[in-house]
N, C-alpha and C positions, 0 to 999 in steps of 0.2 A: 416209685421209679425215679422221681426227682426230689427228694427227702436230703439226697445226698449234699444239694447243692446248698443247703442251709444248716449242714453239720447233723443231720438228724435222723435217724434209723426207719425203714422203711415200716411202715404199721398195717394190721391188720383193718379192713374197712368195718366200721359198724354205725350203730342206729340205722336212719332210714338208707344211705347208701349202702350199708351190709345186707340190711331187707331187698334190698332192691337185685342185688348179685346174686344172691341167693333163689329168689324168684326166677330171675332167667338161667340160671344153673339149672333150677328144676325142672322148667319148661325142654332146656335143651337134652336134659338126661332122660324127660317122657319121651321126647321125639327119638330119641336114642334106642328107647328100648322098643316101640311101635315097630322103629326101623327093623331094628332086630328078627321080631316076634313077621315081621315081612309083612306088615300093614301100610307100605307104601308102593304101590305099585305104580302112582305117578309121578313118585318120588318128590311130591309137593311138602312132606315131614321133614325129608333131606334140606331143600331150601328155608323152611323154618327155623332147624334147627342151626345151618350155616347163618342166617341171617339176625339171629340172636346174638350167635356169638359173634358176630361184627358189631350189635349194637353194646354185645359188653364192653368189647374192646374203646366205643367210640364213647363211652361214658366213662371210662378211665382214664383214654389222655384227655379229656373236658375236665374233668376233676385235677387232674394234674396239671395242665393248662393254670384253672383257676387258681390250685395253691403255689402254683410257681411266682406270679401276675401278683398275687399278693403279698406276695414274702419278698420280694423287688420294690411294692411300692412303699413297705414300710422303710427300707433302705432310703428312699428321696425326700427331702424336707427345703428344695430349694422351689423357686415360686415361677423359677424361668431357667430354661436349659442353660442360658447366657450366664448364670450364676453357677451353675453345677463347677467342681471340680472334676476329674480324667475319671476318677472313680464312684462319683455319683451320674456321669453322664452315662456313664458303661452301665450302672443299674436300671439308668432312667430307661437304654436302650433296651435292657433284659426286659424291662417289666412292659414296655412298645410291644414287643414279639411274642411272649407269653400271653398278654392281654388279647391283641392280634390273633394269634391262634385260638384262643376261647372262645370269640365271639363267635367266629365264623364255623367251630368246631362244635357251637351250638345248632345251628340252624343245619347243618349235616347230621346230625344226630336226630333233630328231630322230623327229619323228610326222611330217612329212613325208616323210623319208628310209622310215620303217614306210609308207607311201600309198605309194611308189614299189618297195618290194621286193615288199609285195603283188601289184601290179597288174602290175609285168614277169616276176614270176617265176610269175604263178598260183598264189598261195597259197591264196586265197579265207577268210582272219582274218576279214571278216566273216561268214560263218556259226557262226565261233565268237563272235565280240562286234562287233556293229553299230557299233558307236563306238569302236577298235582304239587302242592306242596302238604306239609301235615296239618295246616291251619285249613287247607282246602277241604282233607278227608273229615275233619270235624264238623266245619258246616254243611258237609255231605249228612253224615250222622246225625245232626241237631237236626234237618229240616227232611230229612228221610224218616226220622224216627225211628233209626236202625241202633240195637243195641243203646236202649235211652239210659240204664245205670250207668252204664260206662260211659256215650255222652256225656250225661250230667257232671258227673266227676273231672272229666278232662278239660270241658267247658269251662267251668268253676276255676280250675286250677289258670286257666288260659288269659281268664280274665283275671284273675288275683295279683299276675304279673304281668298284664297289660303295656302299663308304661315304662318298666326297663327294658320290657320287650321292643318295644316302639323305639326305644334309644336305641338298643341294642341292633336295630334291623337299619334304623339309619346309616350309623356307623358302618356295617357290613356294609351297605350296596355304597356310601361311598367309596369306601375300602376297592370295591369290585371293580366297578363302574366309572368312577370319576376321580380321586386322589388317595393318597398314603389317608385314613382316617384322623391320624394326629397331628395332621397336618393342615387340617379345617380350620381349627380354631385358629389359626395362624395366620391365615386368606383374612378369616372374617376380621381381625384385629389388625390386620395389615390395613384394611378399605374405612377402618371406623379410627385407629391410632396409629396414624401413620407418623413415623419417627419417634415412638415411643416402642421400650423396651417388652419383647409378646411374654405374656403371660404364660405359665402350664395348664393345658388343657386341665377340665379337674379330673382327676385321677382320684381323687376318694369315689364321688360318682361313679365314673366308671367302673371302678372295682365293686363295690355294690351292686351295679347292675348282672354285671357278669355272674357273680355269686348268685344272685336271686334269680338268673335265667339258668342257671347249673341244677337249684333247686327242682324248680320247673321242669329242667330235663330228668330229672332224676327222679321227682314225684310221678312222671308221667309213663315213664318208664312201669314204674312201680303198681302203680295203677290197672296199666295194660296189661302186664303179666298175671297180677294175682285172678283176672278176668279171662286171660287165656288162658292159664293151668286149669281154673275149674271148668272153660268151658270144653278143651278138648277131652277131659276126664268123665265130664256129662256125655260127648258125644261118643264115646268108647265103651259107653255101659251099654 
């Protein structure tokens, strides 16, 4: 979708992100045919199957997000905005709004993904917290002992990315909550080098993080589904 903007043709997804579409293709083309065949009479298949394909959707502009966010920051090589010329600062600004968009485009992805393991697996996370996120429905799952393979595997993955997550979630609730995020380092350099020239956030970090929480969303993704497919296929026999 945004290929275009760096001269380059739009491609087909593979490896583990092709695995990953692929899987909820399936998932959504079982529910399709259930639907069909009139096996949903609470029409609980229907909102799987809508809800799937919102979570493909939201894992393609996150992917797209990320390689936008990347291909802008290889564009800046200046070490402060003060130093940018009209056309590095227009990139600096692209790769702000791209980056921007991913982060927050992660933790939407993945509290959706928490709405859908709840509600197919019968967790019931809300009686433990009305307003859940997907790190919530997990420690739901760990300390319930509900569906422990798939636990284990999520858990795993949860922790593996831990600390870009950590970054990653700081930056959001500033974002939200308190300032522009790239505009932190800015305060905090302001109060410690005052009268000296601010520095750019680091943006290598950053973009690393982003990417390693895209992974995360996309393993996890990947994970849940090849668990769903086999488990509504066990409960249909």
């Amino acid at each position: 979708m945004l290929y275009y903007m760096f001269n380059e043709s739009d491609r087909e997804p593979d490896g583990g992100l092709g695995e990953t579409y692929n899987l909820m293709e399936q998932f959504a083309q079982y529910m399709a045919r259930l639907i069909t065949a009139g096996k949903d009479p609470d029409h609980k298949l229907r909102k799987y199957k809508i809800w799937t394909l919102g979570l493909r959707a939201s894992l393609h502009e996150l992917e797209q997000s990320q390689y936008a966010a990347s291909g802008f920051k290889r564009r800046i090589t200046s070490t402060s905005v003060e130093d940018m010329s009209d056309e590095e600062k227009l990139n600096y600004d692209r790769y702000v709004y791209f980056d921007k968009n991913g982060f927050i485009r992660v933790f939407s992805l993945l509290d959706k993904l928490g709405t859908l393991l709840n509600d197919l697996l019968e967790l019931r996370t809300e009686k433990i917290k009305p307003h859940f996120s997907y790190f919530t429905v997990l420690r739901n799952m760990r300390e319930s002992n509900e569906h422990p393979e798939l636990s284990r595997k999520l858990n795993e993955l949860k922790e593996r990315y831990k600390e870009p997550m950590k970054r990653l979630r700081k930056r959001r609730n500033t974002e939200i909550h308190y300032m522009n995020s790239e505009m932190q380092d800015d305060l905090i350099q302001l109060h410690r080098m005052y009268g000296q020239e601010i520095q750019l956030e680091d943006i290598h970090l950053q973009s690393q993080d982003l990417t390693d929480c895209l992974h995360l969303s996309m393993e996890s993704l990947r994970l849940t589904f090849q668990y769903a497919c086999r488990l509504m296929r066990k409960q249909s026999v």
